[in-house]
C-alpha positions as CSV (number, residue, x, y, z in Angstrom):
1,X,-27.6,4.4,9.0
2,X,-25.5,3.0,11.4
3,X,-24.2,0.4,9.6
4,X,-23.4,2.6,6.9
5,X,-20.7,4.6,9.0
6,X,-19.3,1.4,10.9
7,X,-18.7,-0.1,7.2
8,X,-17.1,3.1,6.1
9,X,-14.8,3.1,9.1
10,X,-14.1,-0.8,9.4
11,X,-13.0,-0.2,5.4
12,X,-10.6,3.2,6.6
13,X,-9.0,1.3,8.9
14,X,-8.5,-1.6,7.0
15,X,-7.3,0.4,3.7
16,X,-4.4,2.2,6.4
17,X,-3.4,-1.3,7.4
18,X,-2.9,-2.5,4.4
19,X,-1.4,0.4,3.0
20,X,1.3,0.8,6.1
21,X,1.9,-3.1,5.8
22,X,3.3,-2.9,1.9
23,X,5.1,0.3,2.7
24,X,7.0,-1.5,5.0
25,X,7.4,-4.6,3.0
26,X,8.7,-2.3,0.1
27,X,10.9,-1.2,2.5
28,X,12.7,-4.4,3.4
29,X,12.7,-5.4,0.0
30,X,14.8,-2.0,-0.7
31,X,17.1,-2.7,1.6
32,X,18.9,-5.7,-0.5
33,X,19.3,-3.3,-3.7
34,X,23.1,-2.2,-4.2
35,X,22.5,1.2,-3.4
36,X,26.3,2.0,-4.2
37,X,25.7,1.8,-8.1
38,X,23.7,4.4,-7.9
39,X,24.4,6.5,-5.4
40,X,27.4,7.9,-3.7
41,X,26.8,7.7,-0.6
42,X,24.2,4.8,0.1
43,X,24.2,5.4,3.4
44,X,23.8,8.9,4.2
45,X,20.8,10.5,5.7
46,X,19.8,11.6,1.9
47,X,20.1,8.4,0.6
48,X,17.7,6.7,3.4
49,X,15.1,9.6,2.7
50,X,15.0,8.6,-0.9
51,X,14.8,5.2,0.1
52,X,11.6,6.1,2.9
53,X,9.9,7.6,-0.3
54,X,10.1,5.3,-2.6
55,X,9.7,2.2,-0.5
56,X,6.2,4.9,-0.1
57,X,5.6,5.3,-3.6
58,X,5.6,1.6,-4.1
59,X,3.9,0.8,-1.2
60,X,1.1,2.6,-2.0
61,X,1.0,1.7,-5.6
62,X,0.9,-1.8,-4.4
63,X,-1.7,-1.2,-1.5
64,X,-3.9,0.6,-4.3
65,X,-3.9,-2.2,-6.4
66,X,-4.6,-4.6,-3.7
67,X,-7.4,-2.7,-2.7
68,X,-9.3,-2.1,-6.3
69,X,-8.5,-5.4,-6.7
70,X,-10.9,-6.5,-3.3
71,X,-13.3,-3.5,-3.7
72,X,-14.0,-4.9,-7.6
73,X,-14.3,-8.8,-6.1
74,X,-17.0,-7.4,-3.7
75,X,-18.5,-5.8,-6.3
76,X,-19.2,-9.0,-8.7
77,X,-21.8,-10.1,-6.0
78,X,-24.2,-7.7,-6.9
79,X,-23.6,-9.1,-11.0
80,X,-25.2,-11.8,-10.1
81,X,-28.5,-10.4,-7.6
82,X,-32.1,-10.7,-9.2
83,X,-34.2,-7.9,-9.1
């Protein structure tokens, strides 16, 4: 039962890595776009709060993907296990 709990927590703490690594990446990666074209003031305190959520949204949406993606490539070992 253990073993159960240490593979729950070793896949918790990997999903948060993972997760807080592409919301940073998204992050850089915002950092190139023109903000002037569509925003006033590109760098104002609002304007880098709407930049810390999206570079969140996408970095989660990213992160999720990623991680359905391994969680379903796990999975395709037990296709292939004889009963």
């Amino acid at each position: 039962m253990d073993s159960i709990y240490n593979s729950v927590g070793w896949n918790g703490l990997f999903s948060i890595f993972i997760t807080l690594g592409f919301v940073a990446v998204c992050w850089v990666l915002l950092q190139d776009v023109k903000w002037d074209q569509f925003i006033r003031h590109p760098r104002s305190p609002r304007a880098r709060l709407l930049q810390l959520f999206l570079a969140i949204v996408l970095g989660r949406l990213i992160a999720g993907f990623v991680l359905d993606y391994w969680n379903w490539t796990t999975a395709l070992k037990w296709l292939f296990v004889s009963q």
